[in-house]
N, CA, C and O of each residue as an XYZ file, in Angstrom:
800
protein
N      10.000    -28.289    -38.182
C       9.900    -26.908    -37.682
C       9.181    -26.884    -36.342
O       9.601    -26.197    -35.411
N       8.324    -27.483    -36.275
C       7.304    -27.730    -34.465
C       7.796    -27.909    -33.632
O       7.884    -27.304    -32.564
N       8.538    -29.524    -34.316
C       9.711    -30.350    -33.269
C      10.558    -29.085    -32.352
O      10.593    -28.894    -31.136
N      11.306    -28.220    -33.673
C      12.640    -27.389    -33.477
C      12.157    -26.170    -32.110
O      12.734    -25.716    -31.122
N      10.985    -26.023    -32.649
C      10.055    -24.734    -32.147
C       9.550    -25.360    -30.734
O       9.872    -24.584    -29.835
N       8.881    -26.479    -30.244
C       9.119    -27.148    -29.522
C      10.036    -27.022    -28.396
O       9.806    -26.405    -27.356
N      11.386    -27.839    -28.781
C      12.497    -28.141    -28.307
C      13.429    -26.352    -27.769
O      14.199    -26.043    -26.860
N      12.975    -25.828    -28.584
C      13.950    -24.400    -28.066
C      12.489    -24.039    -27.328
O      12.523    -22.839    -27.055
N      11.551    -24.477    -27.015
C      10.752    -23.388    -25.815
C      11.182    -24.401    -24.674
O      11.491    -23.888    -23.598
N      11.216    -25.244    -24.741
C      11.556    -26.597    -23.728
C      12.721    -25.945    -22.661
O      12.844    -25.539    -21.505
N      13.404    -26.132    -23.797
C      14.779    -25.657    -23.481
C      14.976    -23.969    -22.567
O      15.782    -23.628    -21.701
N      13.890    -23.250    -23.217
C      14.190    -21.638    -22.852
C      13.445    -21.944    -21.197
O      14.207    -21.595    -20.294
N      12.138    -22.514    -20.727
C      11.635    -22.882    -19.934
C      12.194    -23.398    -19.129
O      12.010    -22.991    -17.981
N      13.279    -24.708    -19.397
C      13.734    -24.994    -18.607
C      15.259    -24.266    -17.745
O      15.443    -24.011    -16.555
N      15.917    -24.147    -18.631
C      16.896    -22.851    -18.478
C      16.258    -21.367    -17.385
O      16.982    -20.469    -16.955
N      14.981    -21.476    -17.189
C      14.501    -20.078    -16.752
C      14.574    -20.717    -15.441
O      15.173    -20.182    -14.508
N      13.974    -21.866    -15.339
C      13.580    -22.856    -14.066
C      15.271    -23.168    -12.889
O      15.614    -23.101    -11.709
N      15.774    -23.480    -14.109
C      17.285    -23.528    -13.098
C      17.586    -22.231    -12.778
O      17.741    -21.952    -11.590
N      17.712    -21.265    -13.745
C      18.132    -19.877    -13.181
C      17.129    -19.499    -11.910
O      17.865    -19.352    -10.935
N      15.916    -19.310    -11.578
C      15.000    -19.285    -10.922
C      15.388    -20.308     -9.724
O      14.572    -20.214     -8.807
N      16.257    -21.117     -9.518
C      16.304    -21.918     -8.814
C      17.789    -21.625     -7.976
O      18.078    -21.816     -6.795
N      18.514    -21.131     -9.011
C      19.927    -20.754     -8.606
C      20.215    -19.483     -8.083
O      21.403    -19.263     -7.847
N      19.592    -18.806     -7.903
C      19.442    -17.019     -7.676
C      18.321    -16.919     -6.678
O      18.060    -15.870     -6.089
N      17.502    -18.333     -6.468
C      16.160    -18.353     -5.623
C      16.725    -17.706     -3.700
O      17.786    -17.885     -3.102
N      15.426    -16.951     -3.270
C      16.385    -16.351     -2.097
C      15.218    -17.245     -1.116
O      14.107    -17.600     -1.511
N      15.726    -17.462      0.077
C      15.221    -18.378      0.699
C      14.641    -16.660      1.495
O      15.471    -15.769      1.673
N      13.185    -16.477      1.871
C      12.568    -15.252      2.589
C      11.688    -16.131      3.784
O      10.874    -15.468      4.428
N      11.825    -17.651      4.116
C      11.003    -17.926      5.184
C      12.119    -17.570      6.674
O      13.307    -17.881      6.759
N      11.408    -16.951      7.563
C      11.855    -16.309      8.911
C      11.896    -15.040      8.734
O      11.192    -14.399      9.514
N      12.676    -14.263      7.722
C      12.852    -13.372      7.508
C      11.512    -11.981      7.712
O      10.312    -11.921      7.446
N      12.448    -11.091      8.274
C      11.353     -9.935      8.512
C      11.850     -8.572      7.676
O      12.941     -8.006      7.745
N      11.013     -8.332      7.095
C      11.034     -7.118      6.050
C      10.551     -5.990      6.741
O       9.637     -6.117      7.555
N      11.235     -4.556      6.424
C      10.736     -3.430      7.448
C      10.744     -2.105      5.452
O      11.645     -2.136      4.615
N       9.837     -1.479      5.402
C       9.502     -0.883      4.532
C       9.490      0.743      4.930
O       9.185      0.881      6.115
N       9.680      1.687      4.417
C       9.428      2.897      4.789
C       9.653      3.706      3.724
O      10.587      3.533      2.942
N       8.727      4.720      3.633
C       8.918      5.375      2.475
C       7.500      6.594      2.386
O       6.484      6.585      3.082
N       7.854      7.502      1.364
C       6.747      8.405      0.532
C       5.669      7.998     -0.077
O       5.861      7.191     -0.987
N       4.407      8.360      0.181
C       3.183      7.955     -0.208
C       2.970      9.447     -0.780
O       3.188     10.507     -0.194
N       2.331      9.173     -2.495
C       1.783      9.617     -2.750
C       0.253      9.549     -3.876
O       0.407      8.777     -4.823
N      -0.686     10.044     -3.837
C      -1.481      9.586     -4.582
C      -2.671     10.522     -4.761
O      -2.659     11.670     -4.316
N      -3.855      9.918     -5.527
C      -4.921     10.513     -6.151
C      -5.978      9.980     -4.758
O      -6.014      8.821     -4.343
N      -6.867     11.258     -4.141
C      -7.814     10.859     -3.300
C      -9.311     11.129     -4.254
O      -9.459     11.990     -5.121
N     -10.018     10.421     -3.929
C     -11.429     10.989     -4.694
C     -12.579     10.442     -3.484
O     -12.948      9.354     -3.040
N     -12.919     12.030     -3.231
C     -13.814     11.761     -2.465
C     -15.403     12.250     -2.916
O     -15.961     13.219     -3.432
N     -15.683     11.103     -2.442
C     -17.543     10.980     -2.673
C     -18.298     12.298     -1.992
O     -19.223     12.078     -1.210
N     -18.003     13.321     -2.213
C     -18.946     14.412     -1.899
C     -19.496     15.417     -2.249
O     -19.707     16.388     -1.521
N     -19.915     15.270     -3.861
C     -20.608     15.157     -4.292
C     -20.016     16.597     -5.223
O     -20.113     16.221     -6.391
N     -19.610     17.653     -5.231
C     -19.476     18.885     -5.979
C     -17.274     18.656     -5.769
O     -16.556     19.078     -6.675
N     -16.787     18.123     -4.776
C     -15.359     18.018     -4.877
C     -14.992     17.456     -5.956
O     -15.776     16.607     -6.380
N     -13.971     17.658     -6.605
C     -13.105     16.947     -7.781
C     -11.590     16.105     -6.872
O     -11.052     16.503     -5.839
N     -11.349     15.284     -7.431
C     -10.477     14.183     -7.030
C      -9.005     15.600     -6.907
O      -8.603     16.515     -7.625
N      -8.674     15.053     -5.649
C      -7.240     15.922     -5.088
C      -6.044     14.767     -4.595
O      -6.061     13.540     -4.489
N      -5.127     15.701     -4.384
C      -3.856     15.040     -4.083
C      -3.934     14.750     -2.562
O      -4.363     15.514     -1.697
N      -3.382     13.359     -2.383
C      -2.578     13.082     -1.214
C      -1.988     12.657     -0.800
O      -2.124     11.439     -0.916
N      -0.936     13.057     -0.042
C       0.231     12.377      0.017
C       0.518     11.902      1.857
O      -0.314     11.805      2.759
N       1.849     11.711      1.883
C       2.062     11.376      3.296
C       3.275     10.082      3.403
O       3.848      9.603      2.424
N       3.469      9.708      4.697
C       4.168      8.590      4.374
C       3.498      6.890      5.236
O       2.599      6.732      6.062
N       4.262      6.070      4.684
C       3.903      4.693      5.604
C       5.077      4.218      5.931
O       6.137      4.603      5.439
N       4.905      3.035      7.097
C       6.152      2.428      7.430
C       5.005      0.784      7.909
O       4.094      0.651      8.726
N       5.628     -0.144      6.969
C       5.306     -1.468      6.888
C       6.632     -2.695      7.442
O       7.861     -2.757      7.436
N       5.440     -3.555      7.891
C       6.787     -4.578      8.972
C       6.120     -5.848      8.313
O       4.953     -5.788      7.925
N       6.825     -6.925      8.198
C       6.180     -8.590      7.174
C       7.086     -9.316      7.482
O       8.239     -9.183      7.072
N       6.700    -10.168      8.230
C       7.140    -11.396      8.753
C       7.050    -12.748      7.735
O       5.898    -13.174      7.647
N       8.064    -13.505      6.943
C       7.739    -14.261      6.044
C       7.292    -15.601      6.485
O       8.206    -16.396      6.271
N       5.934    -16.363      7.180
C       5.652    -17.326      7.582
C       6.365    -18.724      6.581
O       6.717    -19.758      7.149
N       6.480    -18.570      5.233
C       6.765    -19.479      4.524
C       7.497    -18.874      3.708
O       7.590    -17.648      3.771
N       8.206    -19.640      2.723
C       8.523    -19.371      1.094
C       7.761    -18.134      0.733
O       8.257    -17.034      0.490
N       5.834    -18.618      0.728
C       5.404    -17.877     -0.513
C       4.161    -16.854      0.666
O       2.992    -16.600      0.374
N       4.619    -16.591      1.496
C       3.663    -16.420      2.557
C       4.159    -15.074      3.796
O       5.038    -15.335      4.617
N       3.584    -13.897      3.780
C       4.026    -13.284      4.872
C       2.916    -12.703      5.422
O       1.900    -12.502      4.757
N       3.032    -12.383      6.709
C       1.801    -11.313      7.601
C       2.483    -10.350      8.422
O       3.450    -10.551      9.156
N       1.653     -8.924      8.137
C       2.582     -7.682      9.065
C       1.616     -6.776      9.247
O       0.437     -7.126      9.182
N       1.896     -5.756      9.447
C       1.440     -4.480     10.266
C       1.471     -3.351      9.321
O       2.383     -3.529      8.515
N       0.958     -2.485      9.155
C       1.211     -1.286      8.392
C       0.318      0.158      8.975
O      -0.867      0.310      9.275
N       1.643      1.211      8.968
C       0.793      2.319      9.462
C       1.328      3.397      9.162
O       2.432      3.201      8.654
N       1.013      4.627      9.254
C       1.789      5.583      8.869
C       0.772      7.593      8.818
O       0.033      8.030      9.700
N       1.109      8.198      7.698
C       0.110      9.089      7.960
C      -0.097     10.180      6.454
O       0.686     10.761      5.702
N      -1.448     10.059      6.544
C      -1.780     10.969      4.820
C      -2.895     11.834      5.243
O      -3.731     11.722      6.139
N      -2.574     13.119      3.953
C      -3.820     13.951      4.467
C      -3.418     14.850      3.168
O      -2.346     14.850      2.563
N      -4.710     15.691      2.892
C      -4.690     16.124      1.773
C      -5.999     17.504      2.000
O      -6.811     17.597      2.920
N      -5.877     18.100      1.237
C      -6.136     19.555      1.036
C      -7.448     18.975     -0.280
O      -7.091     18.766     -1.439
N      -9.019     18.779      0.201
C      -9.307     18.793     -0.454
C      -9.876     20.371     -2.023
O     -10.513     21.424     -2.062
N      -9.381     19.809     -2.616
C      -9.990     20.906     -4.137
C      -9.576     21.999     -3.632
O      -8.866     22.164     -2.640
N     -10.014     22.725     -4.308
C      -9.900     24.593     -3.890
C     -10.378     24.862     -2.710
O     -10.032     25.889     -2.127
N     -11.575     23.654     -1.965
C     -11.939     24.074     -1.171
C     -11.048     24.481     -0.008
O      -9.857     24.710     -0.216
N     -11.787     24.623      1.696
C     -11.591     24.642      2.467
C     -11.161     23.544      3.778
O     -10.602     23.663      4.869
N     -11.728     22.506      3.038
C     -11.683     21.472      4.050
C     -10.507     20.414      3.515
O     -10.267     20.197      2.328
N      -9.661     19.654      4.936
C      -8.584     19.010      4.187
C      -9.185     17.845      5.331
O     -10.168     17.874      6.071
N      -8.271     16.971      5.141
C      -8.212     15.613      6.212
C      -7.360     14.728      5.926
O      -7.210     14.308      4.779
N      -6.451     14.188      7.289
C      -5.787     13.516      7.381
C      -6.028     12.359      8.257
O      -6.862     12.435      9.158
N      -5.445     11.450      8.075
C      -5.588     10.065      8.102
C      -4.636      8.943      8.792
O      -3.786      8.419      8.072
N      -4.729      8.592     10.005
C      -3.832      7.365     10.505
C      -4.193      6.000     10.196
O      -4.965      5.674     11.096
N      -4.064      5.160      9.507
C      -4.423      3.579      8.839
C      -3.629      2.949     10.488
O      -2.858      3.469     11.294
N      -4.159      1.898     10.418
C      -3.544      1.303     11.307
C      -4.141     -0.482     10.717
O      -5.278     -0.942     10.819
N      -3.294     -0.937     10.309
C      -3.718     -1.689      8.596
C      -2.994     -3.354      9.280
O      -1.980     -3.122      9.939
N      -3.265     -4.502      9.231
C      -2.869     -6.172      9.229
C      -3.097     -6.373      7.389
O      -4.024     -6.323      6.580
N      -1.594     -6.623      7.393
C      -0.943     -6.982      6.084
C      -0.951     -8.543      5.516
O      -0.438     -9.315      6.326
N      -1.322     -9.034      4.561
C      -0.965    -10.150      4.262
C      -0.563    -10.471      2.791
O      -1.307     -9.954      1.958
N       0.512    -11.255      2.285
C       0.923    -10.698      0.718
C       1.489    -11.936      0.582
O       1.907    -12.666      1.481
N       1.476    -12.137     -0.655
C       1.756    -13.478     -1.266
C       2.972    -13.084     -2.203
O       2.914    -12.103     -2.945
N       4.341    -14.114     -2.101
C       4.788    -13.603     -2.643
C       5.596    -14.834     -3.836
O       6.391    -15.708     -3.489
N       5.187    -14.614     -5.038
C       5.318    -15.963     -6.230
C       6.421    -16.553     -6.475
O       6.655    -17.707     -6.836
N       7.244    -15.474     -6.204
C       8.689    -15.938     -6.616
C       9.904    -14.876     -5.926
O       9.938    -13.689     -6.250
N      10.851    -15.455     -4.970
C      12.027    -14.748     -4.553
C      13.309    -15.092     -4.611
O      13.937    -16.023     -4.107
N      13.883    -13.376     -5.944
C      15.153    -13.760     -6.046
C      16.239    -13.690     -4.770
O      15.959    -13.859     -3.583
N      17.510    -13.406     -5.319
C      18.444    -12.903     -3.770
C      18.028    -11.630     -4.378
O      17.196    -11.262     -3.549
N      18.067    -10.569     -5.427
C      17.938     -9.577     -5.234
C      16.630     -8.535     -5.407
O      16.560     -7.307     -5.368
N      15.580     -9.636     -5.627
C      14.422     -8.981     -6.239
C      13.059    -10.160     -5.452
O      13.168    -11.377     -5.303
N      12.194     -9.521     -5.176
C      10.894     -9.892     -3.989
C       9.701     -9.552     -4.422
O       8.979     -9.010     -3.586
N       9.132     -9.761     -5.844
C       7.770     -8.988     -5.799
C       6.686    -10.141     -4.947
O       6.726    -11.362     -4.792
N       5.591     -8.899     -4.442
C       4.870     -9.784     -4.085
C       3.145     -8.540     -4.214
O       2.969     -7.514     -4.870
N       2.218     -9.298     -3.264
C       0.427     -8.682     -3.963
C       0.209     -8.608     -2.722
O       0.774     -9.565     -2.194
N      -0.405     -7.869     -1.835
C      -0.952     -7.606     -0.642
C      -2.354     -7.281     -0.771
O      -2.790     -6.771     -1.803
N      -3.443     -7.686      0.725
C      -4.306     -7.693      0.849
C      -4.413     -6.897      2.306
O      -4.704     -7.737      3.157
N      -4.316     -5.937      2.732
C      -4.388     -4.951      3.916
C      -6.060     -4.693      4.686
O      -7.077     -4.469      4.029
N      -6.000     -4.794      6.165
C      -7.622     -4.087      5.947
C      -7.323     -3.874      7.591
O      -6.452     -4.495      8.200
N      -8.035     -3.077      8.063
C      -7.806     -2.437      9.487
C      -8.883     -1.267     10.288
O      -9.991     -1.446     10.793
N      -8.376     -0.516     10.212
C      -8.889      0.565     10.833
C      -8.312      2.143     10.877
O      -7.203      2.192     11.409
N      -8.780      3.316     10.475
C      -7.953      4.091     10.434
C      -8.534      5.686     11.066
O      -9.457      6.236     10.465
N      -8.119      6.131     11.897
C      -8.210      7.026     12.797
C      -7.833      8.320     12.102
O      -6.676      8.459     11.703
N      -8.888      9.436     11.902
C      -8.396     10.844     11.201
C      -9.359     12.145     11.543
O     -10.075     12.195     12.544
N      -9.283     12.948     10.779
C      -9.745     14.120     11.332
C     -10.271     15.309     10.200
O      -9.358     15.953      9.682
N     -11.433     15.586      9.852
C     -11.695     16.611      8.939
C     -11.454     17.860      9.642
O     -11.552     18.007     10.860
N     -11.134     18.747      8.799
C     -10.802     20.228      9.109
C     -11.113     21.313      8.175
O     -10.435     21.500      7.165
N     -12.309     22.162      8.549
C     -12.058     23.435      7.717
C     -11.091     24.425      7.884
O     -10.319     24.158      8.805
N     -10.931     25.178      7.472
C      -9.970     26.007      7.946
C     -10.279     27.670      6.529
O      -9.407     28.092      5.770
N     -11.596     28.160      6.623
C     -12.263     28.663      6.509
C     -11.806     30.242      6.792
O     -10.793     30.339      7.485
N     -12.275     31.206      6.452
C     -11.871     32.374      7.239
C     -13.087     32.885      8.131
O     -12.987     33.836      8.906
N     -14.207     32.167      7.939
C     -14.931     32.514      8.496
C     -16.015     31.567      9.714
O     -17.011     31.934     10.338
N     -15.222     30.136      9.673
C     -15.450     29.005     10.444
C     -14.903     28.131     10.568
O     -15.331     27.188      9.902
N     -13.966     27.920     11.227
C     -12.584     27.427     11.743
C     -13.571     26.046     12.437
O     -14.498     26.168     13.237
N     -13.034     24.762     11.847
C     -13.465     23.697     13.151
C     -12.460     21.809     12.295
O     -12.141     21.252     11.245
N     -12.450     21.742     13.153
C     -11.967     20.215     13.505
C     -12.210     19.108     14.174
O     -11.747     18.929     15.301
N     -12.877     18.340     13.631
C     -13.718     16.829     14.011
C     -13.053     15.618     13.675
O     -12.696     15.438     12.511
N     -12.823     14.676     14.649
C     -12.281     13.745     14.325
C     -13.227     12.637     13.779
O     -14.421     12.661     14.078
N     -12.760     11.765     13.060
C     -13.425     10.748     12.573
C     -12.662      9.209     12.157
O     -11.552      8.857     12.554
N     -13.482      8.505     11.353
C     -12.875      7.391     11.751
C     -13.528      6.365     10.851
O     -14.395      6.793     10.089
N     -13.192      4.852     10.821
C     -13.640      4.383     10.214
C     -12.853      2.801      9.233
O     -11.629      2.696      9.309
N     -13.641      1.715      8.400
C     -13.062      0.631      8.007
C     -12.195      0.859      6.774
O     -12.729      1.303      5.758
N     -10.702      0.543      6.802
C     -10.134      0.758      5.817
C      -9.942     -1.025      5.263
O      -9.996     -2.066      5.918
N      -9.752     -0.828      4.086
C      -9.253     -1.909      3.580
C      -8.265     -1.555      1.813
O      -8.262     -0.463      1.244
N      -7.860     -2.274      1.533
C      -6.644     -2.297     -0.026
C      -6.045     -3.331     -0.076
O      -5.967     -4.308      0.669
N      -5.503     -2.982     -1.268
C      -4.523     -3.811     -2.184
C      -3.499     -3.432     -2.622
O      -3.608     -2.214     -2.765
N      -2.411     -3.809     -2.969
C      -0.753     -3.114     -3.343
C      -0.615     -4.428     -4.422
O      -1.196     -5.513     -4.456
N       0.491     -3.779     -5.338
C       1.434     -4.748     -5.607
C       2.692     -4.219     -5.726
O       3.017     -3.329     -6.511
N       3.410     -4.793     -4.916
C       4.843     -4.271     -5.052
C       5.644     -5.010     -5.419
O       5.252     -6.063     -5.922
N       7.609     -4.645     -5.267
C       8.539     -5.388     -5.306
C       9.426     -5.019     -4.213
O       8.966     -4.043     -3.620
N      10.482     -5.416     -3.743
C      11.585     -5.034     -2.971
C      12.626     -5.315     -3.942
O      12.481     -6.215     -4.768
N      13.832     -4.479     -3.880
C      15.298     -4.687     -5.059
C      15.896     -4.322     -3.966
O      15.803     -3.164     -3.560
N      16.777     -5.492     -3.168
C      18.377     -5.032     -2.728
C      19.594     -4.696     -3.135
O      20.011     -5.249     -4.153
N      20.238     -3.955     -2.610
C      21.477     -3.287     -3.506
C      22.755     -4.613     -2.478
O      23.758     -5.138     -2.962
N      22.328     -4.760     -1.343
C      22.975     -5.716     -0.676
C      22.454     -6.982     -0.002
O      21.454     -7.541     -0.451
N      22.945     -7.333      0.801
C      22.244     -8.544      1.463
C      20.882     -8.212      2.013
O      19.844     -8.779      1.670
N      21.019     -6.819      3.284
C      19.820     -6.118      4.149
C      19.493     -5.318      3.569
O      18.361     -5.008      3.940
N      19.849     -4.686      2.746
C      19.174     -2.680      2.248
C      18.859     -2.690      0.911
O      19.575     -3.063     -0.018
N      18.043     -2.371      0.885
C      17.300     -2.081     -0.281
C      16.335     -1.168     -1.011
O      16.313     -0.157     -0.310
N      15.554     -0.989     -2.007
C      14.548      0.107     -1.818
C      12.866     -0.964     -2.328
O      12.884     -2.097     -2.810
N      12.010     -0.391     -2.112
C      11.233     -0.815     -2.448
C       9.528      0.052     -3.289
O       9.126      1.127     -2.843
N       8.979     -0.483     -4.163
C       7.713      0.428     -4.402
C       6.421     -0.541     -4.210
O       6.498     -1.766     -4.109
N       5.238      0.210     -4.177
C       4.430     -0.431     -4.169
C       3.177      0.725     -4.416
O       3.064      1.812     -3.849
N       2.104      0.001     -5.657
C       1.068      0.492     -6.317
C      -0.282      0.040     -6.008
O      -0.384     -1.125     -6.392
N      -1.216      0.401     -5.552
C      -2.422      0.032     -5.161
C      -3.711      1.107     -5.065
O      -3.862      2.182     -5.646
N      -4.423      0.535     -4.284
C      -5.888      1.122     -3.836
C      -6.615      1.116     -3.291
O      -7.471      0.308     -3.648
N      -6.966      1.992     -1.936
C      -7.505      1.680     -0.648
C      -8.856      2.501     -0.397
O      -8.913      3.701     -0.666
N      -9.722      1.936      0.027
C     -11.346      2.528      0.273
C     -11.445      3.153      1.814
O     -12.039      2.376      2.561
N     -11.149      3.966      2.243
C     -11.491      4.625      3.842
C     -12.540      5.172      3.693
O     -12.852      6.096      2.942
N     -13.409      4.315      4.787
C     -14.484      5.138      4.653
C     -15.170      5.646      6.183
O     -15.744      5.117      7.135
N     -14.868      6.565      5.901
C     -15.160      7.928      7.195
C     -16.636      8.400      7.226
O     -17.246      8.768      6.222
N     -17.240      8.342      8.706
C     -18.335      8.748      9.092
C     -17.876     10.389      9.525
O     -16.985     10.747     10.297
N     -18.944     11.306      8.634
C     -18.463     12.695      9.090
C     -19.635     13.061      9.990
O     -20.835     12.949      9.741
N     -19.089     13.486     10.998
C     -20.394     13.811     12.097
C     -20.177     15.467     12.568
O     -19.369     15.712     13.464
N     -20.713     16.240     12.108
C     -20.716     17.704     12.666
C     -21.896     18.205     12.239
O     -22.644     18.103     11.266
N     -21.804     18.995     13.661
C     -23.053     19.872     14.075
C     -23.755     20.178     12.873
O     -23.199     21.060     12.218
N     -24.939     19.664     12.318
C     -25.808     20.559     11.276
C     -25.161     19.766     10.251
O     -25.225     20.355      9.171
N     -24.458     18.459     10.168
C     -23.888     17.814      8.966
C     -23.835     16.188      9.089
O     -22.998     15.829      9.917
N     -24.425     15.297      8.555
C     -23.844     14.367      8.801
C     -24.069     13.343      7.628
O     -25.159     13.038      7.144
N     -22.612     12.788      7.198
C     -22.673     11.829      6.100
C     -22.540     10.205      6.499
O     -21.841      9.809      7.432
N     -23.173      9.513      5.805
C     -23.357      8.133      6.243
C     -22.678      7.390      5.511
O     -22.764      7.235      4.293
N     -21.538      6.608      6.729
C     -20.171      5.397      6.187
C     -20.179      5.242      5.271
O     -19.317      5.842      4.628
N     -21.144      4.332      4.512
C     -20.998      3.406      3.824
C     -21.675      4.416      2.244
O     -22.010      3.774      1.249
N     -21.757      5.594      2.253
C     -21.904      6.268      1.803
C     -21.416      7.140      0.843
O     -20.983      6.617     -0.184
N     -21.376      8.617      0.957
C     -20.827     10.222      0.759
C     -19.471     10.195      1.274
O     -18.597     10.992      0.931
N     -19.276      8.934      2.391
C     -17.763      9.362      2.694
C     -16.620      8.481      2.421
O     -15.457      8.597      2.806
N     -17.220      7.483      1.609
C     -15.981      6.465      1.083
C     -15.001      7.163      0.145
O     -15.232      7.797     -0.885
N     -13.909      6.903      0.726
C     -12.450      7.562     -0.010
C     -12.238      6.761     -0.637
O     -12.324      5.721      0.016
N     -11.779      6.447     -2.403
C     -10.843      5.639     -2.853
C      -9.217      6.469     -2.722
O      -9.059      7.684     -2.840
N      -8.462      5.767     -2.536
C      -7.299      6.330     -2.506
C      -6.619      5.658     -3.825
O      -6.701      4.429     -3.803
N      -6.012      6.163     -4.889
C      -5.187      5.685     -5.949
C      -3.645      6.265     -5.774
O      -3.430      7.472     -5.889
N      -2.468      5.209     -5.456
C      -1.702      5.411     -4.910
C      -0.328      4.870     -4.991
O      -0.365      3.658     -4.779
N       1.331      5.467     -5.303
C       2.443      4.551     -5.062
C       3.118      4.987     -4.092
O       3.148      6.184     -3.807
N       3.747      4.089     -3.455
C       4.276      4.668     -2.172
C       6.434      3.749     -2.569
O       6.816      2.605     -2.816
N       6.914      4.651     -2.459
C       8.309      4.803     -2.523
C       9.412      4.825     -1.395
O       9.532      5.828     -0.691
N      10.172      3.780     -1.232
C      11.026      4.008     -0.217
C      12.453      3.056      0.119
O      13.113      2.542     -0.784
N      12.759      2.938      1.444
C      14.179      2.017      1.716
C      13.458      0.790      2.248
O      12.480      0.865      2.990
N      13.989     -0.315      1.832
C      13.606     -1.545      2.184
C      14.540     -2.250      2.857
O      15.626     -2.447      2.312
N      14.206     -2.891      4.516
C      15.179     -3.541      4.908
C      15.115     -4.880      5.540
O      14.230     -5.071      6.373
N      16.201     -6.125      5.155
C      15.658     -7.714      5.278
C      16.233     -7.588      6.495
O      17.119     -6.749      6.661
N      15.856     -8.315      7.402
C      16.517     -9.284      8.949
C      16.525    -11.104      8.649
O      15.604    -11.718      8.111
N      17.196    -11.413      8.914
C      17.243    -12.743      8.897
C      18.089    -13.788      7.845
O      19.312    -13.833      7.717
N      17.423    -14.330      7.378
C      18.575    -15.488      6.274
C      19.847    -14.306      5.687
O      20.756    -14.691      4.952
């Protein structure tokens, strides 16, 4: 019975290994272009707000250095209406991508990203009784894990699930919260869209 039990995992293992080998998509040269809907859970550290929505979109570029290996660019734009309140803020990432990717079929690409950059934005009340807008700014960094699924050789769609920390220095008159502080954003987040290959 061990032997038998054995021999059929052998077998199922190895069978996975050729299939994995025969369907394997060659992604070194190749440049991946991503675009799509971001949406997600913001929770910001300030102290009486409750976690709000935000959404927006990104557009990501990944150059595959190797097999299991790519580096790219990512940027795009989110902003959100915090709570009932008054104040919202939006957000430009301007993000260096790097993602590992374990295994690529011809029609399927998951891979794990490690993002971190810089991201340029702007708080806003919008108050009825004190209207103002301050820009701000600050170290972003995250994580994704996604996949890409082509329907053809180039086009495809792709998702990707993660979680990114922006953390914004708020500086106004009679207010000020400190970086590393009151103003770290977690962002909880999937972002949805068309995925497109160049190359092999």
């Amino acid at each position: 019975m061990i032997t038998w039990t054995k021999k059929t995992v052998c077998v199922f293992f190895c069978g996975l290994l050729v299939s994995v080998s025969v369907f394997a998509m060659n992604i070194k040269g190749n440049i991946f272009v991503n675009g799509g809907f971001s949406l997600g859970t913001l929770n910001p550290s300030l102290g009486v707000i409750d976690n709000t929505l935000f959404m927006g979109g990104r557009i990501q570029a990944d150059y595959a250095i190797n097999q299991y290996l790519s580096v790219g660019l990512e940027t795009g734009f989110n902003s959100a209406q915090i709570g009932d309140s008054d104040f919202s803020i939006g957000v430009v990432p301007i993000l260096a991508r790097i993602a590992w990717h374990p295994f690529s079929l011809e029609k399927l690409d998951p891979y794990l990203v490690g993002k971190a950059g810089y991201g340029v934005g702007f708080w806003t009340n919008e108050g009825n009784d004190y209207n103002w807008s301050d820009p701000c700014g600050g170290f972003v960094w995250g994580v994704n894990l996604g996949t890409r699924f082509f329907f053809t050789k180039n086009i495809g769609c792709f998702v990707e699930a993660g979680y990114e920390c922006q953390c914004f220095e708020w500086d106004h008159p009679g207010m000020e919260i400190g970086k590393w502080e009151d103003s770290a954003n977690g962002r909880t987040y999937i972002t949805i869209g068309i995925a497109l290959k160049f190359g092999n």
